[in-house]
C-alpha positions in Angstrom: 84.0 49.1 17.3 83.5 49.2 13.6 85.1 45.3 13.6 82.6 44.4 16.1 79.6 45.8 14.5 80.4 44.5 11.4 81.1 41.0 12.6 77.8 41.7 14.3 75.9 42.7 10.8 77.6 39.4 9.3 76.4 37.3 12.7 73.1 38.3 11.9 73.0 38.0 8.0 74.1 34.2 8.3 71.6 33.1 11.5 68.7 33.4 9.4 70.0 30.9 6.4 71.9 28.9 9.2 68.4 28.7 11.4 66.9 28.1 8.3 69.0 24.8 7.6 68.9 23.7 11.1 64.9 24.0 11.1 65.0 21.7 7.5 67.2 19.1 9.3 65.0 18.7 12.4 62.1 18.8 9.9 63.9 15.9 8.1 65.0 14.2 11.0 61.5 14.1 13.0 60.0 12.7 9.8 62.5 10.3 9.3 62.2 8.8 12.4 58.6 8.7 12.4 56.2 5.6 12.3 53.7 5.4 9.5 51.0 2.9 8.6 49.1 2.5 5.5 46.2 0.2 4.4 44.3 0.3 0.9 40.9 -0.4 -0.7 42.0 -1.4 -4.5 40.3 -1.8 -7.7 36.8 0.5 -7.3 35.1 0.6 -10.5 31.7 1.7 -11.7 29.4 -0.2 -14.2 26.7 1.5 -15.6 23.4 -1.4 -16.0 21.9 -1.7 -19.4 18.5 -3.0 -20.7 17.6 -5.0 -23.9 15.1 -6.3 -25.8 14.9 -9.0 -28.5 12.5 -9.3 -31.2 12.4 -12.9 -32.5 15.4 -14.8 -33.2 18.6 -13.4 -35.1 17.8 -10.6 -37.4 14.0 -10.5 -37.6 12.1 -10.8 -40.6 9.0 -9.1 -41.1 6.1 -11.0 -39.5 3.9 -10.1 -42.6 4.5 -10.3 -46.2 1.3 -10.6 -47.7 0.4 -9.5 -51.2 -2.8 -9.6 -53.5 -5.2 -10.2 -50.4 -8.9 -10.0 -51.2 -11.9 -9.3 -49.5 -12.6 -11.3 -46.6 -9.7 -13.6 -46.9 -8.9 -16.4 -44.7 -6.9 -14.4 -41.5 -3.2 -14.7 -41.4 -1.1 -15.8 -37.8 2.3 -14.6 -36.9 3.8 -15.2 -33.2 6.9 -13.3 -32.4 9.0 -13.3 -29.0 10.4 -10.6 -27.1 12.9 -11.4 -24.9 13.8 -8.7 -22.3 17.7 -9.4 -21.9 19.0 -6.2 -19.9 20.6 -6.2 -16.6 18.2 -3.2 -15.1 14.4 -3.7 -13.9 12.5 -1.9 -16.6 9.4 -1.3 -18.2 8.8 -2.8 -21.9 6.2 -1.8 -24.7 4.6 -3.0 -27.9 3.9 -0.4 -30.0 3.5 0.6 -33.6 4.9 3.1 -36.1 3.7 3.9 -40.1 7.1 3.3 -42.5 5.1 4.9 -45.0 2.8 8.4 -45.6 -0.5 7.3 -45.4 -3.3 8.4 -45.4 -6.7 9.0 -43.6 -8.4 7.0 -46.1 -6.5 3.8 -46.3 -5.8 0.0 -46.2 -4.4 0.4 -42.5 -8.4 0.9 -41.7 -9.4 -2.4 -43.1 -7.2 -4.5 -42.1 -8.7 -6.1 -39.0 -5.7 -6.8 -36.5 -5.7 -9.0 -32.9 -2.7 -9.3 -30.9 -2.8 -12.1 -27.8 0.0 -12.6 -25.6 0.5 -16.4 -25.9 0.9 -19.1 -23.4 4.0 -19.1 -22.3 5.0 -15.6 -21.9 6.7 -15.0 -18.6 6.1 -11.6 -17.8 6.8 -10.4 -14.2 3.1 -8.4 -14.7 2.2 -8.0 -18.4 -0.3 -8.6 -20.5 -2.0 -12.3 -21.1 -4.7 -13.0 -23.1 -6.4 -10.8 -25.9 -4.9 -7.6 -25.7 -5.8 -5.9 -28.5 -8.8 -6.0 -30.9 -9.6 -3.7 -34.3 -8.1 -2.2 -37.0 -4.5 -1.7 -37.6 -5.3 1.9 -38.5 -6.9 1.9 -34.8 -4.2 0.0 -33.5 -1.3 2.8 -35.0 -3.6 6.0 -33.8 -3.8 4.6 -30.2 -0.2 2.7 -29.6 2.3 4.7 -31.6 4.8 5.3 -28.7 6.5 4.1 -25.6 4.3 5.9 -23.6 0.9 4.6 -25.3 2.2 1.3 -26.2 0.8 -1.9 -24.4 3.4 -2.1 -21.2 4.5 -4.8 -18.8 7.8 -5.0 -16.3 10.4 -7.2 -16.7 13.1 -7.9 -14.3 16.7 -7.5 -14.8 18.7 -10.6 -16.1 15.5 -12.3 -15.9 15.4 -13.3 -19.9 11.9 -12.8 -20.1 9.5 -13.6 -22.6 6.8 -12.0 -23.7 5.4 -14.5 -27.0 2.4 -12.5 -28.9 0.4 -14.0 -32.0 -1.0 -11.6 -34.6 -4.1 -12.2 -36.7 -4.9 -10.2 -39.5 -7.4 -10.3 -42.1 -8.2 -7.7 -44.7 -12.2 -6.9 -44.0 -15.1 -8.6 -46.3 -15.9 -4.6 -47.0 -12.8 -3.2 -48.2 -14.0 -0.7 -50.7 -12.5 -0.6 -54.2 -10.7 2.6 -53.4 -8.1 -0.1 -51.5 -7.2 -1.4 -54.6 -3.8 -1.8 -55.4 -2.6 -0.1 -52.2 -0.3 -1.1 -49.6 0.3 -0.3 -45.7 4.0 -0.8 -44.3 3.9 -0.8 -40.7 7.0 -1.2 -37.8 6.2 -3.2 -34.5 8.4 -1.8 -31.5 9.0 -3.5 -28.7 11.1 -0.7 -26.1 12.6 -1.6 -22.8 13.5 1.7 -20.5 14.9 1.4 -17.3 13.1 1.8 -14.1 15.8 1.2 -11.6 
């Protein structure tokens, strides 16, 4: 009896690891023998879209450069071209920004300043014509950021063109306090995505 029971005890201990092993082979065997089918959709990628803007050709020079102007002086014209040359729809705008201190008192207030957008600017809905008139000092109070500049659209890989012509002329009464002083001024033109 004790033979039997132990040869019972060992009957038992072994089914478990031998069940075990039989259960891994039919595993095995039933996915061996199964049919399988695959298809794939390759190479997904994301691009991010972009927007740009060009001032003029190259690297820019500064449109104005004028020194020893007097009173009442024959006006000075500069045209310069923005291209819009990002992929994106997007909003563009002319602005300005001091690139020195100034002050309230100062040349920027007498110096007379029109801006047209020329013929030939190809603007999906911009500006045309005059579109601005007074002083640069005005000019830099009221347009000294994206959000205040003067804005059009553009459409993206359009290449458009917006051409503007400044005119500036240093006012018949420029006081003597003017004298000797000098204004330095940045024209922005920012493109920001819209799409």
């Amino acid at each position: 009896m004790t033979t039997t029971s132990r040869s019972a005890r060992y009957a038992r201990w072994l089914s478990i690891p031998l069940g075990l092993a039989i259960s891994a082979l039919l595993v095995w065997q039933a996915s061996y023998a199964a049919f399988s089918a695959s298809a794939e959709n390759n190479g997904n990628t994301w691009g991010a879209g972009h927007v740009g803007i060009r001032l003029g050709e190259g690297t820019p020079e500064p449109m104005f450069a004028l020194e020893d102007l007097a009173p009442g002086a024959p006006p000075a014209t500069q045209t310069v071209t923005a291209t819009y040359t990002g992929s994106l729809d997007a909003d563009v705008s002319l602005f300005a920004r001091r690139a020195d201190a100034g002050t309230a008192d100062d040349l920027a207030q007498y110096i007379d300043l029109v801006i047209t957008a020329a013929e030939g600017t190809t603007w999906s809905a911009g500006p045309s014509g005059e579109i601005f008139r007074g002083t640069l000092a005005a000019f830099l109070a009221g347009h000294d950021d994206f959000a205040d500049g003067l804005t059009y659209e553009a459409l993206g890989g359009s290449q458009q063109q917006g051409i503007f012509r400044f005119t500036t002329q240093l006012r018949a009464d420029a006081p003597n306090s003017v004298q000797g002083t000098t204004v330095t001024v940045d024209f922005v033109a920012e493109a920001r995505s819209t799409s």
